[in-house]
N, C-alpha and C positions, 0 to 999 in steps of 0.2 A: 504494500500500500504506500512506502514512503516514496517508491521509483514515479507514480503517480501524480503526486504531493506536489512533486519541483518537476514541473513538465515544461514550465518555458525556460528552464536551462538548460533542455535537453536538447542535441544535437538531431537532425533527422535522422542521421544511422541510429543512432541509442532511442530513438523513440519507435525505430521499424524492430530493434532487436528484442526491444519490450514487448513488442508486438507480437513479435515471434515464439518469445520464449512463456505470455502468458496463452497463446493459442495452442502452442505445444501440451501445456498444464492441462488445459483446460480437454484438448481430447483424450489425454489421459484418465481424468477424472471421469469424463463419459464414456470409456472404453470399461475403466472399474466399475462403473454405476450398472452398464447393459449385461456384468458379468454376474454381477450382485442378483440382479432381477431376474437372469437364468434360475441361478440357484436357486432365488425362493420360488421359480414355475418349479423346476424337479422337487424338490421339495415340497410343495404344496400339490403337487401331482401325485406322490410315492405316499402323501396321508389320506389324500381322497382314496387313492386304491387300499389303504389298508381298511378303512371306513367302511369303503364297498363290499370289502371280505367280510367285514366283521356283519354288516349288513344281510350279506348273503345267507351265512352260516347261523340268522334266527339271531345272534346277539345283538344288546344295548349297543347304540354307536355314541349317545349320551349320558356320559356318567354323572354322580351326582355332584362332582366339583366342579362340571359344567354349569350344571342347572345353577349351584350357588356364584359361580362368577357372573353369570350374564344376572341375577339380581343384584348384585354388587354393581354391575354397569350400568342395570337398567335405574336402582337408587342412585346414580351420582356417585358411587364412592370409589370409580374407578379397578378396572381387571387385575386385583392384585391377589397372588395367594393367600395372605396374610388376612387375618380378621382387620377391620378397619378400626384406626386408632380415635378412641375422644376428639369429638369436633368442638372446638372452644364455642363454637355457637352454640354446640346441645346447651351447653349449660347457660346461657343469658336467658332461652327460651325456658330451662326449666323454672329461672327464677319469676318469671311474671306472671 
């Protein structure tokens, strides 16, 4: 950010190689990012199909720490494993 900052003391080659070297970053970044989102397609392909197995074979594909996250989500208290900690608001509401 600082090569940015002082741009009119930049000469035209050092402002082409800025150019260069953040366009280079920058397809790298989206080269990781299109690799990342591979992963989570197999990934999220390889649970569908276990899903589907489990499906298949007559068993539960919803367990019951399912059912309690998505009420944890659907209250506002966010998909966390964890029981949800004291809301300093419970208690102003308890007091009135």
């Amino acid at each position: 950010m600082d090569d940015i900052v002082d741009l009119v003391s930049r000469s035209d080659d050092d402002l082409r190689a800025l150019i260069a070297e953040l366009e280079a970053e920058e397809r790298d970044i989206s080269r990781r990012r299109r690799i990342l989102h591979g992963e989570l397609d197999i990934l999220r392909a390889e649970l569908v199909m276990r899903l589907q197995r489990k499906h298949a074979k007559g068993e539960s594909v919803i367990s019951v720490d399912d059912v309690a996250g998505l009420s944890r989500i659907l209250a506002g208290k966010g998909p966390t494993s964890e029981p949800p900690a004291p809301d300093a608001g419970d208690d102003e509401d308890a007091g009135k």
